[in-house]
N, C-alpha and C positions, 0 to 999 in steps of 0.2 A: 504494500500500500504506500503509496507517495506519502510524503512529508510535507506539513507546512514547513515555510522558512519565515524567522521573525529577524527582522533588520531591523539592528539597533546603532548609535553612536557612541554610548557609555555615558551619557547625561543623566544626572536624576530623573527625568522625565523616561525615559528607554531603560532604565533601570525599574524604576517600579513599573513599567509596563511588563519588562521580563517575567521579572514575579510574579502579576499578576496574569499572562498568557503560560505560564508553566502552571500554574495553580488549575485554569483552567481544561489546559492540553497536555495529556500525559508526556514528559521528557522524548521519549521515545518515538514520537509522532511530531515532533516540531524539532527542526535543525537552528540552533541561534546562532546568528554572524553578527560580529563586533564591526562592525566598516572602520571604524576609528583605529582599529591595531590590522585590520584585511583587505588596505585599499584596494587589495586585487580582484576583490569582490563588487565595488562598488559598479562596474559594466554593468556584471549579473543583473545587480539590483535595479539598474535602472534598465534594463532587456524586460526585467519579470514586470513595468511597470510601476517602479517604485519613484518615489516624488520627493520625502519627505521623511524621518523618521522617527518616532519608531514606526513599524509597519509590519507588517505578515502578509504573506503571502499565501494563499490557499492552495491544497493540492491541485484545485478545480482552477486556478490562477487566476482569482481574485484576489487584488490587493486591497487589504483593510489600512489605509492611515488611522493612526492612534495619536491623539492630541498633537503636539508639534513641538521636535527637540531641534532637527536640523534639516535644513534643506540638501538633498543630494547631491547640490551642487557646491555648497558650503565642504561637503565630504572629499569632492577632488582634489 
């Protein structure tokens, strides 16, 4: 079964979003990427449609934005 993926920057804000999308999504079904220590990531993220972060991505690839830490353009 696919994974979500939850992009985060390492902000308080992406922080307590982690916790609370691990709380709700078993560890083993959601991949977390730091973009802030994985810039090699950051293409991905914005391929998978990401904008903004924190953010998850759905196996069905929908991106959920989660309030707002950093732009992913701020990330390059």
């Amino acid at each position: 079964m696919p994974k979500s993926v939850f992009y985060h920057a390492g902000c308080p804000v992406c922080v307590s979003a982690e916790q609370d999308i691990l709380t709700l999504i078993p560890s083993e079904q959601v991949e977390v990427v730091h973009l802030g220590t994985d810039k090699s990531k950051v293409t991905e993220a914005e391929k998978a449609g990401v904008k903004s972060v924190p953010a998850l991505v759905t196996p069905n690839g929908n991106v959920l934005h989660i309030n707002f830490g950093a732009s992913i353009e701020e990330l390059k």
